[in-house]
C-alpha positions, 0 to 999 in steps of 0.5 A, a space after each residue: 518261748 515265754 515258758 522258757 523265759 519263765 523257767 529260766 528264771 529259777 534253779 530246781 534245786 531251790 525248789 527240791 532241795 536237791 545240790 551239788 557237793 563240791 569234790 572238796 570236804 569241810 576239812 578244806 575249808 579255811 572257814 566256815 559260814 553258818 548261814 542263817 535260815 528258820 526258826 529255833 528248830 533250823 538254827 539248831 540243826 545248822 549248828 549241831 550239823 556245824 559241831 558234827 562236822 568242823 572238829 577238830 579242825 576248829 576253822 573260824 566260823 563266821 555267822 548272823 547274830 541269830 545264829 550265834 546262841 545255837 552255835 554257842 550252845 553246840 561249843 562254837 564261837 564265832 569269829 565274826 558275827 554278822 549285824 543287821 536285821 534278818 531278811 523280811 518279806 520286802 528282801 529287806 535286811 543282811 540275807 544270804 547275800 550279806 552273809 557272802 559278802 561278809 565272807 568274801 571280805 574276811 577270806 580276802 582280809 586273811 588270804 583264804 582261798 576256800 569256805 564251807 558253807 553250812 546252810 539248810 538243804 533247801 537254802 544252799 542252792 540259792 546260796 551257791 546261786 549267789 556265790 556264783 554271781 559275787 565271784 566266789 562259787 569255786 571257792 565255795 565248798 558244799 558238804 553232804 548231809 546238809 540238814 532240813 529241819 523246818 520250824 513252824 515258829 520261824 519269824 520268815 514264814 517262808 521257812 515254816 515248811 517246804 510249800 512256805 519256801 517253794 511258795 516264796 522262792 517263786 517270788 524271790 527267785 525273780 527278785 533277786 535276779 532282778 536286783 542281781 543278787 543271783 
């Protein structure tokens, strides 16, 4: 029982990288988020990954300010910039769950019904996780080929390697359960 209650709490993909794609591509998509995840290493890798896969159809692109230089560097623009510091190891800070609801505000301000969201392998499962709980998971498309470049000088410590994530979605998994943000 207790072992049930342990493994409940978390979702194997965070842990193995391994999601779901929706049936739907990036050219569904009404916009696209960028969500923020490593060091310079990461941020570029979302962002060329982001100019791989949303020309032509330019759809607005919403992004943390840390991702607004890599997306800069790649031709891309983004239409709102996220504030706000990054998550530090207390959760403190916009995180993934500030970047959806920046997001559900702006396709609910536009009449959107769809967003890509662009995020690191590993991230996206918790991120659908968290699209589920603020109501917005079927309006979420998940593309294939999602990157999984790791930075070993990324600030969080948790996004250096694999084991620094799986490590720290052990704790955080439960965390953000507990403050129902998953």
């Amino acid at each position: 029982m207790a072992f049930e209650y342990f493994t409940s709490m978390y979702d194997k993909a965070i842990f193995a990288g391994d999601y779901k794609t929706t049936d739907q591509t990036l050219d569904d998509a009404r916009v696209v988020t960028v969500f923020d995840f490593g060091g310079p290493a990461s941020k570029e890798a979302l962002a060329l990954y982001t100019a791989e896969n949303i020309f032509p159809t330019q759809v607005p692109v919403i992004a943390h300010r840390k991702m607004v230089g890599p997306l800069r560097n790649v031709g891309i623009d983004p239409e709102l910039v996220i504030e706000g510091h990054v998550v530090n190891n207390l959760g403190r800070g916009v995180g993934s769950w500030g970047e959806l609801r920046a997001t559900k505000l702006f396709m609910d301000e536009h009449d959107m019904d769809r967003f890509g969201a662009i995020a690191h392998r590993y991230h996206v499962a918790r991120i659908a996780l968290q699209a589920a709980t603020l109501g917005i998971a079927d309006r979420m498309i998940i593309p294939e080929g999602l990157p999984d470049a790791w930075d070993k000088t990324a600030d969080q410590s948790w996004t250096r390697n694999k084991l620094a994530w799986q490590s720290f979605s052990l704790i955080a998994s439960p965390i953000l359960r507990i403050k129902h943000q998953i």
